[in-house]
C-alpha positions as CSV (number, residue, x, y, z in Angstrom):
1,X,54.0,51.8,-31.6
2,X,52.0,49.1,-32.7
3,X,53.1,46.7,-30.9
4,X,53.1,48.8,-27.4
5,X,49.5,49.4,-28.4
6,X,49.2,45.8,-28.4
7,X,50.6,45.3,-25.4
8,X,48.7,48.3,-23.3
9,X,45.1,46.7,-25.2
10,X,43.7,45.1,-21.9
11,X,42.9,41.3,-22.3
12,X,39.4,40.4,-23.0
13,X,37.9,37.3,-21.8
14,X,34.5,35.8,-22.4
15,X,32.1,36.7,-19.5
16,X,30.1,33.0,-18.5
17,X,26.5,33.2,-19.8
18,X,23.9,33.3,-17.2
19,X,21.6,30.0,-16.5
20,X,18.2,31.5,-15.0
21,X,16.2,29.1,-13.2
22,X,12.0,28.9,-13.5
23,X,9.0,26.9,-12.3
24,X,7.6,25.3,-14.8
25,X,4.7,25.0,-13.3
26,X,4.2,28.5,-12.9
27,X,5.7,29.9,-16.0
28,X,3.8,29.3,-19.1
29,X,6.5,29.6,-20.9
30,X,7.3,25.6,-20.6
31,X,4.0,23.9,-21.4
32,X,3.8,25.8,-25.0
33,X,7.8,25.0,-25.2
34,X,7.2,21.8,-24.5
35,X,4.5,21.3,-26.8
36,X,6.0,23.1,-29.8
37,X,9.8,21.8,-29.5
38,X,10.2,18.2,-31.9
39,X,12.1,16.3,-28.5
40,X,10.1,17.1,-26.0
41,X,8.6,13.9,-24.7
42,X,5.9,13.2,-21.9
43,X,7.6,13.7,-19.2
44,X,8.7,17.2,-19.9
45,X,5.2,18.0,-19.8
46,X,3.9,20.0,-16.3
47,X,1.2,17.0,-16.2
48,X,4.1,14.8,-15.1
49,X,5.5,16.8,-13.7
50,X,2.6,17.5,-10.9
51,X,2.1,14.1,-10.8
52,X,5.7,13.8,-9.3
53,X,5.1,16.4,-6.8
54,X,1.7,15.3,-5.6
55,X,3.2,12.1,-5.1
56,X,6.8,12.4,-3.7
57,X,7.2,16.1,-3.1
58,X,9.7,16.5,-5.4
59,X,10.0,20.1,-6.5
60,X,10.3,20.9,-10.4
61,X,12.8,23.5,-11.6
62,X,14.1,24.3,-15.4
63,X,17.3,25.5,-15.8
64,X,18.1,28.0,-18.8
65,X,19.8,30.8,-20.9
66,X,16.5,32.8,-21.3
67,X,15.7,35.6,-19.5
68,X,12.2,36.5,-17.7
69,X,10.4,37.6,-20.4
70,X,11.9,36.1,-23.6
71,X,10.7,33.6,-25.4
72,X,12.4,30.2,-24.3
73,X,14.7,28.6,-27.2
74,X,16.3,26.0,-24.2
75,X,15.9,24.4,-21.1
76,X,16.7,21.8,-18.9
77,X,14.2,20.1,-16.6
78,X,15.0,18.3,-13.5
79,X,13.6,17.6,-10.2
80,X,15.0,18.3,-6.2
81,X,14.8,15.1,-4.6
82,X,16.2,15.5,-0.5
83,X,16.5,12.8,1.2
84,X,18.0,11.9,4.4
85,X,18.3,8.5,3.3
86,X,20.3,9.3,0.2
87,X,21.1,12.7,0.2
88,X,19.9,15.8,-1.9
89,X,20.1,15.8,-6.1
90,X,18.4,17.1,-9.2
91,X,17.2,14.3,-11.4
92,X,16.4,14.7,-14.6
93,X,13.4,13.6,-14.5
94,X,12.6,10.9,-11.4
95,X,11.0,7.6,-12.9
96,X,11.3,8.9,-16.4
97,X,12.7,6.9,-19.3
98,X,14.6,9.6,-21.4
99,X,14.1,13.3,-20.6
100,X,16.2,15.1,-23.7
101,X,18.0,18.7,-22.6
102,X,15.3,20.7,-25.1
103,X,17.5,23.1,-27.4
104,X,16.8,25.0,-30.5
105,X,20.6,25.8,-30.5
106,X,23.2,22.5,-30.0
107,X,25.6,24.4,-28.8
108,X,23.7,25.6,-25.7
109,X,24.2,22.1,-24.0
110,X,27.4,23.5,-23.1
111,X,26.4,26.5,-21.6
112,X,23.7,25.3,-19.8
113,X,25.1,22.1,-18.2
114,X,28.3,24.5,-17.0
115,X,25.6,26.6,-15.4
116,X,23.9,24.3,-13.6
117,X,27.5,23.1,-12.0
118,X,28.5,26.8,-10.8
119,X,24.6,26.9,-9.5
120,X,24.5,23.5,-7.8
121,X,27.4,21.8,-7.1
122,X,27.6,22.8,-3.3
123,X,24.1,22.5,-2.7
124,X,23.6,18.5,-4.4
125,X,25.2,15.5,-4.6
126,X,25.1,15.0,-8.3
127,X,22.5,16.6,-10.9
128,X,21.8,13.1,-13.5
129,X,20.2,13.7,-17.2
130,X,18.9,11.3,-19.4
131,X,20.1,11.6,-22.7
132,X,18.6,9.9,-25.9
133,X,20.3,11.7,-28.7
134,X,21.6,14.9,-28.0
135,X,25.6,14.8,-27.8
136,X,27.9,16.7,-24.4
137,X,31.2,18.4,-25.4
138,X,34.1,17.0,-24.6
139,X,33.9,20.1,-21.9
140,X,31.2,18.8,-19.7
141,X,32.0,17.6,-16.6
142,X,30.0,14.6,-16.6
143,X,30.5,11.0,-15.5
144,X,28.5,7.9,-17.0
145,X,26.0,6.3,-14.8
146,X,24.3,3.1,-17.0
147,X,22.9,2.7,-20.1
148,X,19.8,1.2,-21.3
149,X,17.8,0.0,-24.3
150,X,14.9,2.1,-25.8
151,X,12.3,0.7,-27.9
152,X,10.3,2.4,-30.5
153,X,7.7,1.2,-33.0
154,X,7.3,3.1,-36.1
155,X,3.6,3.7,-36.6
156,X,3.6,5.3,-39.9
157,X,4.0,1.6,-41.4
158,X,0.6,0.2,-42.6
159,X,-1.6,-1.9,-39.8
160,X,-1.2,-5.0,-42.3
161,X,2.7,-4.2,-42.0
162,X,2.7,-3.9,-38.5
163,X,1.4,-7.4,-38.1
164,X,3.5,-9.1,-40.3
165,X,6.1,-7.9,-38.3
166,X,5.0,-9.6,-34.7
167,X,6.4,-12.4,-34.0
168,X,4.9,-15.3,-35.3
169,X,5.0,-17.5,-32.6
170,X,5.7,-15.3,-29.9
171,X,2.9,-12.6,-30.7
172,X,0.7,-13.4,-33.5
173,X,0.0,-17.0,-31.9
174,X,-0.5,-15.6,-28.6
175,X,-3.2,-12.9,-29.4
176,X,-4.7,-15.6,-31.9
177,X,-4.7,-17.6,-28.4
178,X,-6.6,-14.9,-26.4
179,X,-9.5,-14.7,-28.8
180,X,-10.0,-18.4,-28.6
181,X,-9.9,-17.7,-25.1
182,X,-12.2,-15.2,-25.3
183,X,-10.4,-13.0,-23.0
184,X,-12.4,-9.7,-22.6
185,X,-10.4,-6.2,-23.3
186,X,-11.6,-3.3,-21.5
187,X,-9.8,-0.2,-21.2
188,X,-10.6,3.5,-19.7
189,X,-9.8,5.3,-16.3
190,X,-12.0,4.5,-13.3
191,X,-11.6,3.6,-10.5
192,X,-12.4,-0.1,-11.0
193,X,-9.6,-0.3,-14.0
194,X,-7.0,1.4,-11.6
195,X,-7.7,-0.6,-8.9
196,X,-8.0,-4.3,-10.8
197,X,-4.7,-2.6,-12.5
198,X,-2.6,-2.1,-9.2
199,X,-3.7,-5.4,-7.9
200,X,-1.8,-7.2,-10.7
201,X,1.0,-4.8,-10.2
202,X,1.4,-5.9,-6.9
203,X,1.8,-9.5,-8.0
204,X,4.5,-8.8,-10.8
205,X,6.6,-6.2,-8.4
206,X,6.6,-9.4,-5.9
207,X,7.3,-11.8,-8.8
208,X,10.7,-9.2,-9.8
209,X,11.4,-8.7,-6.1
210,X,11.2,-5.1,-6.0
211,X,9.2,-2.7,-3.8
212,X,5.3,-1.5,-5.7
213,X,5.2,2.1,-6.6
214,X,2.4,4.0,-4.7
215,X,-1.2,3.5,-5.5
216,X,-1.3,7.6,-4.7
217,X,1.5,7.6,-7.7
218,X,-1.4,6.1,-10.0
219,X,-4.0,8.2,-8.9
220,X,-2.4,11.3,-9.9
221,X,-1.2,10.2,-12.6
222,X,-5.3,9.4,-13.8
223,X,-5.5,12.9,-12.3
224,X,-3.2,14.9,-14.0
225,X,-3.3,13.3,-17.5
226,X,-6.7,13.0,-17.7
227,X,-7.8,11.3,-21.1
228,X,-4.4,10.9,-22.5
229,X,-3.9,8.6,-19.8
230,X,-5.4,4.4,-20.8
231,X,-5.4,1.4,-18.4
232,X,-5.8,-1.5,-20.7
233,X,-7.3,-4.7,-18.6
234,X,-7.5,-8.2,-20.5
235,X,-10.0,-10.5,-18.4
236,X,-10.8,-14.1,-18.2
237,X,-14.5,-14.7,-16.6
238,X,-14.3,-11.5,-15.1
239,X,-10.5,-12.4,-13.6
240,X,-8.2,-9.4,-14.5
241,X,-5.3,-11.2,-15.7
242,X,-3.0,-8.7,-17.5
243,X,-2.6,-4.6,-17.7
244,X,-1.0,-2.1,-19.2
245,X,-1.1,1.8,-18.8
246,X,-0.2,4.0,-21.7
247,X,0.1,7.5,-21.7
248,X,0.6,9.9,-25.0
249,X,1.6,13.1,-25.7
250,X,1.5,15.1,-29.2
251,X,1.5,12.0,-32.0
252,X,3.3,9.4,-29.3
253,X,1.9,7.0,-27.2
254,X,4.0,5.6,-24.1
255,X,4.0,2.4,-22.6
256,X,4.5,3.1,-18.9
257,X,3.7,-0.4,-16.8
258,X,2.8,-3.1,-17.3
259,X,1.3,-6.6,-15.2
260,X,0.5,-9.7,-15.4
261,X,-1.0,-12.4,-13.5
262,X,1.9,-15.3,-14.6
263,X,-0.6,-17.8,-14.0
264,X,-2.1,-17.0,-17.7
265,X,0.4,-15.9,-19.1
266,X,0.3,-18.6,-21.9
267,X,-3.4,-17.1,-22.8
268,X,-1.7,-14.1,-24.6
269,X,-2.9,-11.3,-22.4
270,X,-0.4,-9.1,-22.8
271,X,0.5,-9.7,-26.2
272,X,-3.5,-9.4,-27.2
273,X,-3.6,-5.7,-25.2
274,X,-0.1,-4.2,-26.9
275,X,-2.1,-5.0,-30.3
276,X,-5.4,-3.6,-29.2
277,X,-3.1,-0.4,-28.2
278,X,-1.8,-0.6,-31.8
279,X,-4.4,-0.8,-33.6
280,X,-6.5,2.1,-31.7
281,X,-2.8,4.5,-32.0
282,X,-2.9,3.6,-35.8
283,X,-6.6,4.7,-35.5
284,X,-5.6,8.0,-33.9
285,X,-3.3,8.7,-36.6
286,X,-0.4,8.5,-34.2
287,X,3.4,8.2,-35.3
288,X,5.1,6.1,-32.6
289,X,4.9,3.9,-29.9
290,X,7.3,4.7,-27.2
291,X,8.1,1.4,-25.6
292,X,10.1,2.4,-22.7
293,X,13.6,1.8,-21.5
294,X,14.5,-1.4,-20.6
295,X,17.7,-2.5,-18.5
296,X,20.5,-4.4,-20.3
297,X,20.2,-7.7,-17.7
298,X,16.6,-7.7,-18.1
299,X,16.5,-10.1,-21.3
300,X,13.1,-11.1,-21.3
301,X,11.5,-7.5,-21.6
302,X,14.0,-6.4,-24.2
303,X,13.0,-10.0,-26.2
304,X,9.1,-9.2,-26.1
305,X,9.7,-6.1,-27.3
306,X,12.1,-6.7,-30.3
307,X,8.8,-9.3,-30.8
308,X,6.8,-6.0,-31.1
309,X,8.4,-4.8,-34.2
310,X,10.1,-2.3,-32.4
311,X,13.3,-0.9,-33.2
312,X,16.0,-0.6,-29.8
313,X,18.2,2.1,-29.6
314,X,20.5,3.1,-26.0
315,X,19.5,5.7,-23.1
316,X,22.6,7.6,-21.8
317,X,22.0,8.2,-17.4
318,X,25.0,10.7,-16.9
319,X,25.8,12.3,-13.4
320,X,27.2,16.2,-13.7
321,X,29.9,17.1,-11.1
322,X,30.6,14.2,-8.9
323,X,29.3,11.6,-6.6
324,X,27.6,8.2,-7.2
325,X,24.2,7.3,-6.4
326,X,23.1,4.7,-4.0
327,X,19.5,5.0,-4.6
328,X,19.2,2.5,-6.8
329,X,21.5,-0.2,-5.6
330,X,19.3,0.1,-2.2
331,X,16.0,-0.7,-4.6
332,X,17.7,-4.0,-6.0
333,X,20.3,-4.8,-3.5
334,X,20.4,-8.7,-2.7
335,X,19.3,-8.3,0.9
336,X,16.0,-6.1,-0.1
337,X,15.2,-8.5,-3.1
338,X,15.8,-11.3,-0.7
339,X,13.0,-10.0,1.9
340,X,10.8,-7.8,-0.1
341,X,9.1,-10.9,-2.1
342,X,8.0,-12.5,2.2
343,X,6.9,-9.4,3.4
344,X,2.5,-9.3,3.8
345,X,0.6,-6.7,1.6
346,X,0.3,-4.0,3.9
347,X,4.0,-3.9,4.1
348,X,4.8,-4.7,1.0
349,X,2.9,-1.6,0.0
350,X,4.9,0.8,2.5
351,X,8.2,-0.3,1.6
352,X,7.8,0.7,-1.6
353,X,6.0,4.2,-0.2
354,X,9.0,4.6,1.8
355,X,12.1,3.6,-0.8
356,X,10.6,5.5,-4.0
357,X,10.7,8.7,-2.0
358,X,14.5,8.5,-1.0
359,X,15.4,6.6,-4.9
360,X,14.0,9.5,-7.4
């Protein structure tokens, strides 16, 4: 009987867990998520993410296991980027460095990542996530994109400790070269510092070949970060010669971009404003300095910033469910590198309005 009671026991299988979808700019939810969960970085936070939707349109959506009403313990963020250049995809995030899935439980990677498949998979081309440390199950349906370094400078060292560590003749003798120089260091948000700022972006996007974000991109961003947002401008008799633009969130500060005018270069510009952001994050109490990604080929970035101190660990770009993305490959593809750098200002300026649109 036992065994025919067996038998008649109908099977029981394990019902998929639902993956809700929100606005994070709309549910409140996120920002004190964000704000209270140990990997959530800057550009999790609803002031980047408005900055990418004033700018590019891109619409913001989180993906997760929580309910209206509960208290979030996970979430995914991503972006909508349609194009009819490139086609339609969720990017996790657009022009971000590292955007970690945010989970209180590891185990919900799983769960959520299979949602977001059932949910979008016949609606987008791919959905790509940016993975710094958290591990996907040998059950995700994922394909890898690239890879690229991260560097990080541990700020709870002492200041004296932090300059021993700068490179002696690649650092220490450059910003001992810009005092001699008596480069000036002024640093804020107007509109003055944006705009000397952008003009030496210009020059160093023509010097890479590759299309110049939008000065609208910039503006919001001054916009929506407000004072956790620096522009950094070293001068020489009033000539703007070298920028950087940090942003911070929590105990972090980011390095976002950076420019240079490459006929000064050997004055120590840049070298003499990373320090100056040091010393003022060491000021603040702040525990790291978030470098930024930098791509494997790019040798010269990931050199200057092994210079820094800074420690280098990978970046993971993973697509979910299929396709390959274009997007990129039309940014640096020989033929646009090849005209870009030729093209007059005014142009210049559009094509990169134009491309960053379609690339997300």
């Amino acid at each position: 009987m036992l065994l025919v009671g067996s038998a008649l026991r109908p099977e029981v299988r394990e019902r998929p867990m639902t993956v809700f979808e929100i606005n994070p700019q709309k549910d409140k939810r996120w920002s004190s998520f964000v704000e209270s969960h140990p990997g959530s970085s800057v550009f999790h936070t609803t002031e980047w993410l408005a900055a990418l939707e004033r700018t590019y349109r891109y619409k913001p959506r989180v993906f997760t296991t929580c309910d209206a009403g509960e208290p979030l313990t996970n979430g995914i963020v991503f972006c909508e980027v349609n194009s009819w250049l490139t086609g339609s995809k969720l990017v996790s995030l657009p022009f971000s460095d590292h955007c970690e899935p945010l989970l209180t439980d590891p185990e919900a990677i799983n769960l959520l990542l299979s949602g977001i498949s059932r949910k979008s998979s016949d609606r987008f081309q791919y959905a790509e996530i940016r993975l710094r440390s958290v591990q996907l199950g040998s059950q995700v349906d994922s394909q890898f994109q690239s890879e690229h370094f991260l560097h990080v400078l541990d700020l709870t060292r002492s200041l004296e400790e932090l300059y021993s560590n700068l490179h002696h003749n690649c650092i220490r003798r450059k910003i001992l070269r810009a005092d001699r120089e008596r480069l000036v260091l002024d640093q804020g948000r107007s509109e003055v510092l944006l705009k000397e700022f952008y003009s030496l972006l210009l020059l160093t996007r023509r010097r890479h070949r590759l299309p110049p974000q939008p000065f609208a991109w910039f503006q919001n961003l001054v916009e929506c970060f407000g004072p956790r947002l620096v522009i950094r401008v070293a001068r020489l008799e009033g000539r703007p010669i070298a920028a950087i633009l940090t942003l911070r969130h929590k105990q972090t500060i980011v390095y976002k971009y950076g420019c240079s005018n490459e006929r000064y270069h050997k004055l120590g510009g840049m070298p003499r404003l990373f320090w100056q952001a040091i010393q003022e994050a060491k000021a603040d109490k702040l525990h790291e300095f978030d470098l930024g990604r930098s791509d494997p080929a790019n040798t010269g970035l990931i050199r200057f910033k092994d210079h820094l101190g800074a420690t280098p660990s990978t970046v993971s770009y993973r697509h979910l469910f299929r396709s390959q993305d274009s997007s990129k490959d039309m940014l640096k593809s020989p033929l646009m590198r090849a005209i870009l750098p030729h093209l007059p200002d005014g142009l210049f300026r559009l094509a990169g309005e134009i491309l960053y649109r379609h690339a997300g």
